[in-house]
C-alpha positions in Angstrom: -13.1 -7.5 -94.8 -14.1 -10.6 -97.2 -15.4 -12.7 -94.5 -19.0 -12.3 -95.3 -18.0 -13.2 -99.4 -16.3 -16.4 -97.3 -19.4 -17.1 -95.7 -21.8 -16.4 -98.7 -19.3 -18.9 -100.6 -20.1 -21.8 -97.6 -23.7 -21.2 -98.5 -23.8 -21.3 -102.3 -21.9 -24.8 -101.4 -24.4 -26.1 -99.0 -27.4 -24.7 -101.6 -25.9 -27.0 -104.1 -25.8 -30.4 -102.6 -29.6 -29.6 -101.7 -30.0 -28.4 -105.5 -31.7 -31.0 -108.0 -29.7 -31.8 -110.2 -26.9 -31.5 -107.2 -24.0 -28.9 -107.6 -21.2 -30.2 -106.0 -19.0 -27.8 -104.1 -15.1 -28.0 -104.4 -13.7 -31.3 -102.7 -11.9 -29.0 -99.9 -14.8 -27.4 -99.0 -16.3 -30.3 -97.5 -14.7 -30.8 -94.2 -15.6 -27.4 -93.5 -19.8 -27.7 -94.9 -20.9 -29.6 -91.2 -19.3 -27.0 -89.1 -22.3 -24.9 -86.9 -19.4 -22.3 -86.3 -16.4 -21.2 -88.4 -13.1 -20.3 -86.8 -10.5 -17.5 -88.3 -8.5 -20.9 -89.1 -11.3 -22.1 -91.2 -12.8 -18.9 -92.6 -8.8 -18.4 -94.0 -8.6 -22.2 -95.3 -12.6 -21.6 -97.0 -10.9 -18.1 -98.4 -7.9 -20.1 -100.2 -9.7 -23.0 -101.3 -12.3 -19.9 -102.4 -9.4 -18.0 -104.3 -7.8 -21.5 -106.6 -11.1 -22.5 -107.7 -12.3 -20.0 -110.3 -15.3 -21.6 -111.7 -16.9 -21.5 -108.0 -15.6 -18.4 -107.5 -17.6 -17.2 -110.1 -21.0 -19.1 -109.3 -20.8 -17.5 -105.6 -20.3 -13.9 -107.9 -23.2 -14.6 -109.4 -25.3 -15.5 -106.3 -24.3 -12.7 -104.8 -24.3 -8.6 -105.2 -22.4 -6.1 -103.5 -24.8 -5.0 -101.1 -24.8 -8.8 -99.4 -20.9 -9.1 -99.0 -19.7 -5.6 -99.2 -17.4 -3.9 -101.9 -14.2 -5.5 -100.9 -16.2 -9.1 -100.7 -17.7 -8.0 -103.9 -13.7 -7.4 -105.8 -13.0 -10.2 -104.0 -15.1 -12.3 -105.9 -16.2 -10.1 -109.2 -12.3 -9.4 -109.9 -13.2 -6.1 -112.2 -10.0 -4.1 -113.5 -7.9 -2.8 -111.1 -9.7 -4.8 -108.1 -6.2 -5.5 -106.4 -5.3 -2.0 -106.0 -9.1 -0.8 -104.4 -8.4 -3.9 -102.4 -5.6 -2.8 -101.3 -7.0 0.7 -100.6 -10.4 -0.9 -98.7 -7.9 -2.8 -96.5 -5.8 -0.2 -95.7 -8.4 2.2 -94.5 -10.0 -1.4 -92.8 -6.9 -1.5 -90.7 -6.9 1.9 -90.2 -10.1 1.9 -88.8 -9.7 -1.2 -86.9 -6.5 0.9 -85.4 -9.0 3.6 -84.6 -11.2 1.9 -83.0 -8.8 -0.6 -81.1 -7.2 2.6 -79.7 -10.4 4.0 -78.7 -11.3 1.1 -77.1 -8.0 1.1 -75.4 -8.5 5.0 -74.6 -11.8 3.6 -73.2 -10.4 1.0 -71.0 -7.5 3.1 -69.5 -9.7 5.8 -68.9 -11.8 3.0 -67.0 -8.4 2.0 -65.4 -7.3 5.1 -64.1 -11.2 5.6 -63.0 -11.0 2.4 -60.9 -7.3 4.1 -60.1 -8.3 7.1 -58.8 -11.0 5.7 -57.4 -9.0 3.4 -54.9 -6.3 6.3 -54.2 -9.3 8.4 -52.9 -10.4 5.2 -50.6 -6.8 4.5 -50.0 -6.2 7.9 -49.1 -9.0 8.0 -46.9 -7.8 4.8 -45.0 -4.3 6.7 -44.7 -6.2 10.0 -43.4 -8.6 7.3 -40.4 -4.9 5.5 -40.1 -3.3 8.9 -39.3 -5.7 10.0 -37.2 -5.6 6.5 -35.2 -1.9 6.6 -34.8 -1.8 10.0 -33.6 -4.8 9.4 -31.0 -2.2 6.1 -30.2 0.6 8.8 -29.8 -1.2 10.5 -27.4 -2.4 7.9 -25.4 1.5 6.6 -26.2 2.6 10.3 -23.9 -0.2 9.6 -21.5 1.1 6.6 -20.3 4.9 7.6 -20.4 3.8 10.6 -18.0 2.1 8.3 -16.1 4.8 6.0 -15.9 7.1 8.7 -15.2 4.7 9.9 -12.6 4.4 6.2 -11.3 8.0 5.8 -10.6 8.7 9.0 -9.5 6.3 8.5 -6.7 8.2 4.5 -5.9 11.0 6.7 -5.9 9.3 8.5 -3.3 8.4 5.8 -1.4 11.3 3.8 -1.5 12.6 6.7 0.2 10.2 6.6 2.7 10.4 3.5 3.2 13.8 3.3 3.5 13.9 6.4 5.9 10.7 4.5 7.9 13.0 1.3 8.4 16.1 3.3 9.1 13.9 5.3 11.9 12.3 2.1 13.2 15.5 0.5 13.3 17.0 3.3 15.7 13.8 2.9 17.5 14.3 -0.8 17.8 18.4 0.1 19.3 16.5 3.2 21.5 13.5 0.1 23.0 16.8 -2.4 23.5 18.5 0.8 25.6 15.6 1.5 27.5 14.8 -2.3 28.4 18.2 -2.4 29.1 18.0 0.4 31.4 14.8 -1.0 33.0 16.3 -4.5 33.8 19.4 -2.4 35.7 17.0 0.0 37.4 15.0 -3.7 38.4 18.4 -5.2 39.9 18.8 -1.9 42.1 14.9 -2.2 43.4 15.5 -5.3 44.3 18.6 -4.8 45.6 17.2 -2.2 47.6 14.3 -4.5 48.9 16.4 -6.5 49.7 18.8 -4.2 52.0 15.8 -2.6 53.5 14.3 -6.5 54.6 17.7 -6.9 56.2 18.0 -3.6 58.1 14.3 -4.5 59.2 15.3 -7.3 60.4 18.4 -6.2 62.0 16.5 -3.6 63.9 13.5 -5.9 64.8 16.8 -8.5 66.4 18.0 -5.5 68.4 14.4 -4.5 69.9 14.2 -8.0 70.6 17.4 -8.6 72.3 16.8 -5.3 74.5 13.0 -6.6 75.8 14.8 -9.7 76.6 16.9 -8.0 79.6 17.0 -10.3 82.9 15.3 -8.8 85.7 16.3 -7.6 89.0 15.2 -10.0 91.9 14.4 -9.4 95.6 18.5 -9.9 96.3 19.2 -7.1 94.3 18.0 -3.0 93.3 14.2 -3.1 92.5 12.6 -4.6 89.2 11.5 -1.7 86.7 7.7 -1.4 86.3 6.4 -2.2 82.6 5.7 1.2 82.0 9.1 2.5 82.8 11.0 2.1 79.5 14.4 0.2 79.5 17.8 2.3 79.7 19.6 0.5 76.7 23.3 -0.4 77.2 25.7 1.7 75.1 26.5 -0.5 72.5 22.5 -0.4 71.7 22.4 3.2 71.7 24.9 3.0 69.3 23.6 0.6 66.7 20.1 2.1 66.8 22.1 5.3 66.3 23.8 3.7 63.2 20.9 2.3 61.5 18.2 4.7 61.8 20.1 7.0 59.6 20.7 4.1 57.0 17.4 3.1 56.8 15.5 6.6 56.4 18.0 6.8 53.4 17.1 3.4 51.9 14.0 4.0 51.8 14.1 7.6 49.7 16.4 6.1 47.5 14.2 2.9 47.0 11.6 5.5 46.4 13.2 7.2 43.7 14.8 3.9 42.3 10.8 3.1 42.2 9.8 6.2 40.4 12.8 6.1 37.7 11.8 2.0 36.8 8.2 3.6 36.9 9.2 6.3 34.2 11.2 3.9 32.4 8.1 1.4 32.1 5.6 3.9 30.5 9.0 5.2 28.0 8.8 1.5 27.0 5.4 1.1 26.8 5.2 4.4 24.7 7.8 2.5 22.4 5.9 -0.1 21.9 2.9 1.9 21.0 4.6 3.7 18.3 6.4 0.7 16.6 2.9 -0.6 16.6 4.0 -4.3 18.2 3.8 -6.2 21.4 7.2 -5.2 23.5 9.7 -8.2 23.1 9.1 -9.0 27.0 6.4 -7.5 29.6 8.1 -6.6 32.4 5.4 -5.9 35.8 5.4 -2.6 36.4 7.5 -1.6 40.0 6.0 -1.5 43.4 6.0 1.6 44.8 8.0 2.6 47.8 7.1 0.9 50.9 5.7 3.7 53.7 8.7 4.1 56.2 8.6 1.7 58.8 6.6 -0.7 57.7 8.3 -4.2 56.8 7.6 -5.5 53.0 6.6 -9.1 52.9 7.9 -11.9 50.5 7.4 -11.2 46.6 4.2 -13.5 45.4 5.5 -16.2 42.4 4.5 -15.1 39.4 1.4 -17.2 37.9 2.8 -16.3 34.1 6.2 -16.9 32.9 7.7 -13.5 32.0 9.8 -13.7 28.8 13.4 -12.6 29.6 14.7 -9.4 28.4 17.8 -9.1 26.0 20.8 -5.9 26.0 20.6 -3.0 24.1 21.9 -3.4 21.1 21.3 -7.1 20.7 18.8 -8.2 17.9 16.5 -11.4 19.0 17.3 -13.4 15.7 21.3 -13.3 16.2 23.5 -15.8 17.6 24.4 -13.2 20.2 21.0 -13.2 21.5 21.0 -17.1 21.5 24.2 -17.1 23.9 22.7 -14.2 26.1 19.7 -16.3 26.4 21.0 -19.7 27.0 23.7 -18.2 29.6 21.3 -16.6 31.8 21.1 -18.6 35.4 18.1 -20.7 35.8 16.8 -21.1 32.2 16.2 -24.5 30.3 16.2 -24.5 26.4 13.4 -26.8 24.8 14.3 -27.8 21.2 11.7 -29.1 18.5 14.3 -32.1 17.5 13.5 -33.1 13.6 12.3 -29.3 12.9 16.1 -28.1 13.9 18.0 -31.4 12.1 16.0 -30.9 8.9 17.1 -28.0 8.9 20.5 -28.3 9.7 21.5 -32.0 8.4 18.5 -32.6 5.8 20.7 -34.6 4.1 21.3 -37.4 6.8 19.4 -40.3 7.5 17.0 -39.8 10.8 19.0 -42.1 13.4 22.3 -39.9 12.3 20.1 -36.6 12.4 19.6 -37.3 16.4 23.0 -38.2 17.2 24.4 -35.2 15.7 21.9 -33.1 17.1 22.4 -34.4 20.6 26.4 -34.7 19.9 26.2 -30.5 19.9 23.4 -29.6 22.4 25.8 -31.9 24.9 28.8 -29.7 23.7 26.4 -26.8 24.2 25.2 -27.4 28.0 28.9 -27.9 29.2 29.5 -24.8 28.0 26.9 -22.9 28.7 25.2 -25.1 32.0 22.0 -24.4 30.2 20.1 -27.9 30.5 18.2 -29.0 27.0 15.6 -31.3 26.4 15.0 -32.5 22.8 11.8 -33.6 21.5 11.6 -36.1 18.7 8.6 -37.5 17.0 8.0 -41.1 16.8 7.5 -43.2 20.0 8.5 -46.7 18.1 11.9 -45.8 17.5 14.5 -48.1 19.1 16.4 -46.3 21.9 19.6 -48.2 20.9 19.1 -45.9 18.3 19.2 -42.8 20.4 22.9 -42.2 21.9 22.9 -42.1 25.5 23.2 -38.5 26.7 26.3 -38.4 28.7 25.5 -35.3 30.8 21.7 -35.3 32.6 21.8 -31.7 31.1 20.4 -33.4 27.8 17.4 -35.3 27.9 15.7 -36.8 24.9 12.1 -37.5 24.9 9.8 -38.7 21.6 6.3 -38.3 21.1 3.6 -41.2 22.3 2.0 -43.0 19.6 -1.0 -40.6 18.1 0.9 -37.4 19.3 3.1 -35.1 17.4 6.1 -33.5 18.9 5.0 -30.0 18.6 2.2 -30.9 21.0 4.7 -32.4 23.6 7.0 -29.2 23.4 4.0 -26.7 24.2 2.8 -29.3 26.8 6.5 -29.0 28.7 5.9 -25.4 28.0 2.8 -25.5 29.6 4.0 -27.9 32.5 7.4 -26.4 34.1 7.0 -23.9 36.9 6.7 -20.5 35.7 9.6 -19.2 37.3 11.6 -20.7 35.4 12.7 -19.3 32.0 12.4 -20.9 29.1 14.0 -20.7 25.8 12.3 -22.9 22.8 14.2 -23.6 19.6 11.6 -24.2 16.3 10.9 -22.8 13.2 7.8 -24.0 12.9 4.9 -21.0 13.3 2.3 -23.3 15.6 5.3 -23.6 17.8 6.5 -20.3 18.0 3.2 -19.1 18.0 2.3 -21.5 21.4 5.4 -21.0 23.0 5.6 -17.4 22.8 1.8 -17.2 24.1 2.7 -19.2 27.1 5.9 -16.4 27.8 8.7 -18.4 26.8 11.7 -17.0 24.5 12.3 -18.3 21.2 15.1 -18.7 18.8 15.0 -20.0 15.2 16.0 -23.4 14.0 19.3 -21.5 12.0 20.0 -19.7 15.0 20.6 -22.4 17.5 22.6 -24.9 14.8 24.6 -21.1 14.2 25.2 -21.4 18.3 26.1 -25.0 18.1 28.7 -24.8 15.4 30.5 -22.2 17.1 
């Protein structure tokens, strides 16, 4: 409340040191005279130096009225009667006011506050309303996708099924093709078999026609020769063979017919088979010949100018060791093995020179067992042969590739090469192999498969 009285006292002090004659202000007054801006610090330190020193107390009284410095400036300085106690009064309603007014201007500012408050609950509640609305459109989508994924594996379910029930149904198909081949290769034998019956009885009866134009005739000594046209009397042991096998051979032939028909039927079941697993039959076999017309005499069966892949039992799967020893046991058929493809996979861990002696070591235990004779194809023509143990059945023969030439090339070349009546079974796993061998009608067996058959 006295700070302007303060500040009119700093100016009566500067006014006198410009004064002529010069006033001097109070000693303690003169730090303060060069400041441009008082401080609460130094406006209290003026006020006290102010308050000691009477005589300049008065001379700023007199400079000064009430209307400059205000009435409690004015009783500050002027000091009437009873100035303490109106003072006292001016101060306390001061402070009063200054409470007043500092609480207003708190009022204000939390009224500003809660403003700003309100303001951001509205935006905040706004955000949660756009954040609600998200996550529910998110739960939604959330269901979606669990009924889709419910849908999803109820239908693998499904399919599984299916699929299961598909390989279950192709795997009885697979057992019913392995029957019917089965059936085929028997009804084959007893064609043949009766070919082969019928060419004899042919034969016998041509001998006995034969033996009966051959008759000696009757000369001059004796009764008269017969005349060409007069047919031969037959002695009774003819009569009685011709009796005997004209019977026999009318009934070969309508059962060769019927054994013709039946392997005919059988064929097309096999080929419908095939047709429905939707894959090439595991062996072509040539469809029968049909009956020969009675009395006529069937000539030699033509060689075959492809090699026809043999046929396994029913019941036997072509990648077992089963199938291996039905193969490898049948009369007449050689086994071709891709050397390094079946070691490597058998013995990877041996060096190469031990790799070949093992690998013939068992395919010589194999062909005295089985007569089956092997020839092993190695690659690499500059390998020493003292290397190579020396087969000591000819059923094993070990061959490497020329220089430039891999082994796989040499195996489908032998494949290509050996007469095709002779059946072949080729041991590889590699695909080109397989793929070449099986084109050119050989069998095959994988590299796991034969060392299975040699470790038996």
């Amino acid at each position: 409340m006295i700070r302007p009285a303060v500040e009119s006292a700093l100016a009566v002090a500067r006014s006198g040191l410009t004064a002529d004659p010069v006033v001097p202000p109070p000693p303690a007054l003169r730090p303060y005279l060069g400041f441009a801006r008082q401080t609460p610090h130094s406006l209290r330190a003026i006020a006290r130096v102010v308050d000691g020193d009477d005589d300049f107390r008065n001379r700023v009284a007199g400079s000064v009225d009430e209307a400059k410095v205000g009435r409690a400036g004015w009783l500050w300085l002027a000091r009437p009667e009873g100035w303490a106690s109106e003072l006292d009064v001016l101060e306390s309603e001061s402070a009063a006011r200054d409470a007043d007014e500092q609480e207003a201007r708190e009022e204000r500012s939390a009224t500003r506050k809660l403003a700003a408050a309100q303001a951001a609950a509205r935006r905040s509640e706004t955000e949660a309303e756009a954040h609600r609305s998200e996550l529910e459109a998110v739960r939604k989508e959330l269901a979606a996708e669990r009924d889709l994924r419910v849908s999803a594996e109820a239908r693998l379910s499904a399919l599984e099924a299916q699929v299961s029930d598909l390989a279950a149904a192709r795997g009885d198909a697979i057992r019913n093709l392995k029957r019917v081949e089965a059936r085929l290769v028997d009804r084959s034998t007893e064609v043949n078999a009766l070919r082969a019956r019928n060419r004899e009885l042919e034969a016998a009866g041509a001998a006995g026609h034969e033996v009966t134009d051959r008759s000696p005739a009757v000369t001059a000594d004796g009764p008269p020769a017969r005349t060409p046209d007069q047919a031969p009397r037959p002695g009774p042991a003819v009569q009685s063979g011709e009796a005997s096998a004209a019977p026999d051979r009318v009934a070969i032939v309508a059962e060769l017919g019927r054994a013709a028909e039946g392997a005919a039927a059988v064929a097309d079941g096999l080929a419908a088979l095939a047709r429905l697993l939707d894959a090439a039959p595991a062996a072509t076999v040539p469809a029968p010949e049909l009956a020969p017309t009675p009395g006529a005499v069937p000539g030699p069966s033509p060689a075959p100018t492809r090699r026809i892949p043999l046929v396994l039992p029913g019941g036997v799967f072509d990648d077992s060791p089963e199938a291996a020893e039905h193969l490898l046991r049948t009369p007449g058929v050689a086994l071709i093995v891709d050397g390094y493809n079946v070691t490597m996979t058998g013995w990877p861990e041996l060096a190469a020179g031990d790799q070949r002696r093992k690998l013939i070591t068992a395919l010589q235990r194999l062909a005295a067992r089985t007569a089956t004779p092997a020839e092993v194809v190695f690659d690499g023509a500059d390998v020493d042969p003292t290397l190579v143990p020396a087969a000591a059945r000819p059923l094993v023969r070990v061959r490497f590739s020329p220089p430039g030439v891999e082994a796989d090339d040499v195996v489908l070349d032998l494949v290509e090469r050996l007469p095709a009546v002779t059946p072949l079974v080729v041991a590889s796993s590699d695909k080109r192999v397989r793929e070449g061998a099986k084109r050119l009608g050989a069998n095959l067996l994988h590299a796991r498969q034969l060392l299975d058959l040699l470790r038996r």
